[in-house]
C-alpha positions in Angstrom: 0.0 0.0 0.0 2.8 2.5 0.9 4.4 1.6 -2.7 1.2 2.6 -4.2 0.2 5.8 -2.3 4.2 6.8 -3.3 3.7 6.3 -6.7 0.4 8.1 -6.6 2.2 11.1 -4.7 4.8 11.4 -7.2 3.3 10.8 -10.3 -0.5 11.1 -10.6 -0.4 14.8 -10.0 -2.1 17.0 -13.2 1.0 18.6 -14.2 3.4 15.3 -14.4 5.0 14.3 -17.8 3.7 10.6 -16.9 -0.1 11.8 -15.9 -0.4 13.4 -19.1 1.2 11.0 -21.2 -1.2 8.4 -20.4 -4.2 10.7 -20.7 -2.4 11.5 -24.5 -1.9 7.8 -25.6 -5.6 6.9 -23.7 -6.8 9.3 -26.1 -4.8 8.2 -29.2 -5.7 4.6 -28.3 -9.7 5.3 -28.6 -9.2 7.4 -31.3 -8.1 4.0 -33.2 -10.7 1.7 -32.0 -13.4 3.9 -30.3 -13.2 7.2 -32.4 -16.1 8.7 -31.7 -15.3 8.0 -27.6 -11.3 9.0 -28.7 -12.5 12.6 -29.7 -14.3 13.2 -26.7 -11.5 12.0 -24.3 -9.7 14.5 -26.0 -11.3 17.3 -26.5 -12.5 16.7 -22.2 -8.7 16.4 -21.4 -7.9 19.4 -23.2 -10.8 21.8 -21.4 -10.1 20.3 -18.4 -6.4 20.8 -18.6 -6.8 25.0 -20.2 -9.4 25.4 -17.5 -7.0 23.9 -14.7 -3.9 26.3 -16.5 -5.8 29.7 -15.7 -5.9 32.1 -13.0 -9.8 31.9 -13.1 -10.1 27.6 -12.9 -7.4 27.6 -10.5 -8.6 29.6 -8.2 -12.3 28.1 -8.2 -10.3 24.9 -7.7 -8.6 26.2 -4.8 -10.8 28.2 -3.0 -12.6 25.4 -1.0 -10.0 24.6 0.6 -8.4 27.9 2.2 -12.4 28.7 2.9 -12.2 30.2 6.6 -8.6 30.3 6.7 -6.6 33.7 6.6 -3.1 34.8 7.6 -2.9 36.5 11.3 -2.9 39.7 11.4 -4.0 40.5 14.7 -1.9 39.8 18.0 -4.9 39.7 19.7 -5.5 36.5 17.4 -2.9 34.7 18.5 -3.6 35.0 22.1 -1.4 32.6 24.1 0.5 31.3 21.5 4.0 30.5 22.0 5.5 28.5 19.3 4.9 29.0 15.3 4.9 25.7 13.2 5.9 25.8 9.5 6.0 22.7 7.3 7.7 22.3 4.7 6.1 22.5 0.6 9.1 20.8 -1.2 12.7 21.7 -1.8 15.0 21.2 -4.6 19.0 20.2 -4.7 21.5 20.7 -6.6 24.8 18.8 -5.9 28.8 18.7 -7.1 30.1 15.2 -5.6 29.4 15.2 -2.1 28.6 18.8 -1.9 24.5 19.5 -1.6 22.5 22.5 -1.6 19.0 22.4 -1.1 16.8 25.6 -1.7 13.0 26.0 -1.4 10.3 25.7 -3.7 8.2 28.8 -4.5 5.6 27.2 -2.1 7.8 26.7 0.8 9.4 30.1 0.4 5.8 31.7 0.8 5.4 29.7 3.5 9.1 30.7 5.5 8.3 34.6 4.7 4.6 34.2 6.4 6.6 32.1 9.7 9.0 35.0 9.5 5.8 37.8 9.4 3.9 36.2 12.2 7.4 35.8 14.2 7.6 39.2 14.0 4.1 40.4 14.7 3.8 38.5 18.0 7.0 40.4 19.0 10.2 37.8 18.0 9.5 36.1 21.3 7.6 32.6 19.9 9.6 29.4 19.6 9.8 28.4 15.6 9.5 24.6 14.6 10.6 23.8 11.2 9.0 20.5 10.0 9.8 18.8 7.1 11.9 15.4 6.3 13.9 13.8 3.2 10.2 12.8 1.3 12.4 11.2 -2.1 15.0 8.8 -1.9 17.5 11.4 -3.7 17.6 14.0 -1.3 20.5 14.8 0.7 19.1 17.6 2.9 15.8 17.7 5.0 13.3 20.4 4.1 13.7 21.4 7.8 17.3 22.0 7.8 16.3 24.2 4.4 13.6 26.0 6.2 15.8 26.6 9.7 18.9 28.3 7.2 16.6 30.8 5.3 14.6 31.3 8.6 17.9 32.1 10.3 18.4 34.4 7.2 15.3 36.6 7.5 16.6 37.4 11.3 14.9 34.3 13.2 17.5 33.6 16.0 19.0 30.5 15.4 18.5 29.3 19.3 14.4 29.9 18.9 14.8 27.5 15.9 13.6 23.5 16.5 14.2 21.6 13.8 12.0 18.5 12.7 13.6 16.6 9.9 12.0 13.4 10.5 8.4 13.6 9.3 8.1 13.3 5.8 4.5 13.4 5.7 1.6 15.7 7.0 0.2 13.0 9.6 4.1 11.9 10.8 4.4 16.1 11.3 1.2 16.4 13.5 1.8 13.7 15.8 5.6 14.7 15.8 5.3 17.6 16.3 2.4 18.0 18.8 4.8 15.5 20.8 7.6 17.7 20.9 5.9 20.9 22.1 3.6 19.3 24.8 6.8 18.2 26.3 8.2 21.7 26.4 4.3 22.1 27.4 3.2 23.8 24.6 -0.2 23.3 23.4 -1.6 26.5 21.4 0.8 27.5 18.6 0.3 28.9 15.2 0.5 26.7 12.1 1.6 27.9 8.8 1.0 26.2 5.4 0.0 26.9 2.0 -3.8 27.8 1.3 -4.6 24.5 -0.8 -2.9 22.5 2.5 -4.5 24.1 5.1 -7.4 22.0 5.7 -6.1 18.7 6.2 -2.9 20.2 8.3 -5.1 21.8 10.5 -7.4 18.5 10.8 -4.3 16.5 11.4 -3.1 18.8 14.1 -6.1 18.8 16.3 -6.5 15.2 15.8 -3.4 14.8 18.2 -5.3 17.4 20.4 -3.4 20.5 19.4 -4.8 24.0 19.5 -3.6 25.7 16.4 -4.4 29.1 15.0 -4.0 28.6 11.0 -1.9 31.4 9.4 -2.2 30.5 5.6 0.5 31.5 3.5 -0.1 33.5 0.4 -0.7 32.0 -2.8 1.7 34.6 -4.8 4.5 37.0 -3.7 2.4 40.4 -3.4 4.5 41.5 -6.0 3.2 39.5 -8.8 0.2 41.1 -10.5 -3.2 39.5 -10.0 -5.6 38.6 -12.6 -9.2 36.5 -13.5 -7.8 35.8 -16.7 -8.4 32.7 -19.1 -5.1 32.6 -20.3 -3.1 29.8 -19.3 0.0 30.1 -16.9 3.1 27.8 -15.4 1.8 29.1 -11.6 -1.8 28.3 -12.1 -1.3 24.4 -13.5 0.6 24.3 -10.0 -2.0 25.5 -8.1 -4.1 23.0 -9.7 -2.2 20.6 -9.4 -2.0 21.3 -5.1 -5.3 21.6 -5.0 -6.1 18.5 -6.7 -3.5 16.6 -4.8 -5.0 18.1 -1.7 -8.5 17.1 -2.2 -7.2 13.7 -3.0 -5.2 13.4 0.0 -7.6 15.3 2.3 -10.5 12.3 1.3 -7.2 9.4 2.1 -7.0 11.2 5.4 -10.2 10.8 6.5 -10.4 7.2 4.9 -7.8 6.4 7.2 -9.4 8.4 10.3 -6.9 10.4 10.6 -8.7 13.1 11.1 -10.3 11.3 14.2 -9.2 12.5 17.6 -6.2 9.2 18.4 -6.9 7.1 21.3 -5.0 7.5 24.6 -2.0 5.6 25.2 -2.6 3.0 27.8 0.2 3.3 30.7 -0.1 -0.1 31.9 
């Protein structure tokens, strides 16, 4: 089963090579022996595929899922909290023998800059947990240990950095981390994710009885014009292709209850 969700993970997403080369030769396929069924497999997959490669059908894509979420912006929101929580959105590496650099995706970038803002807002005091593991075979360096460098960068004091480079997955980072600050006794913190990953982190969280207060990361830099358009972009097949993943993932989550509140460890 863990062979097969991996292989999902990694190559079932919208804007894959492999996931649309199998939706191209399906179609070519039927066109040969079913063409009447061929052309309408591929005139679907290419609506579908425009509408999920504009500004205007990713955001209806996405917008169910950051629905009641916003970024804190108030102290007064964050009443009580003492720790911020980021996790990490995917890194890349580059290496020259045993030399490797790892260096955030757009998506984790958004989310270190909103850690950073919210550090800042509730006056540099909060404890920072950077959460993120080694989630393919080839890579060298942790998200975490990515995260915790350009953290340190923006002016995040290294010694109010905790580092998580263990949990490679959403459900591993809930119950690690919820762990790790309840035995520093820590139990309201802030939690800081993409938009499209909000839900099911937040669900996660609180299923190990953690009291978050979601501060979703921005979909964009603010300095990248906004439009509704219908033209097709590079950023809004990836938000797509989050959001589909996340809807996907959100209904394995709850297949697997682990959105269910876990059961108390017996101490006998």
């Amino acid at each position: 089963m863990t062979i097969l969700v991996n292989w999902a993970k990694e190559f079932l997403r919208i804007s894959s090579i492999s996931f649309i080369a199998v939706m191209v030769v399906t179609g070519a396929v039927l066109l040969l022996i079913r063409p009447r069924w061929g052309r309408r497999w591929v005139f679907g997959f290419a609506i579908a595929f425009w509408f999920c490669s504009t500004p205007l059908g990713s955001g209806l894509l996405a917008g169910p899922l950051a629905r009641g979420f916003h970024p804190i912006e108030d102290r007064r929101e964050a009443d009580g909290v003492t720790a911020i929580v980021v996790i990490g959105g995917g890194t890349k590496e580059v290496s020259a023998g045993p030399v490797r650099l790892g260096y955030p995706i757009d998506e984790t970038a958004l989310r270190i800059v909103e850690t950073v803002r919210v550090f800042q807002l509730l006056g540099s005091q909060p404890l920072v947990v950077a959460s993120g593991g080694s989630p393919r075979t080839d890579q060298g360096v942790p998200e975490a240990e990515v995260m915790a460098a350009d953290l340190a960068l923006l002016h995040v004091p290294p010694d109010r950095i905790v580092v998580d480079s263990r949990s490679e997955t959403t459900r591993e980072q809930a119950v690690a981390v919820t762990r790790l600050l309840r035995a520093r006794g820590i139990g309201r913190f802030a939690l800081v994710t993409s938009p499209t990953h909000m839900l099911r982190a937040v669900l996660a969280f609180r299923a190990q009885g953690a009291d978050v207060v979601p501060s979703m990361s921005p979909l964009r830099s603010t300095t990248m014009t906004v439009t509704r358009s219908i033209m097709p972009n590079g950023a809004s097949l990836q938000l797509s292709d989050d959001a589909v993943y996340d809807y996907a993932s959100t209904a394995y989550y709850w297949g697997r209850g682990w959105f269910r509140p876990d059961p108390p460890v017996s101490t006998r």
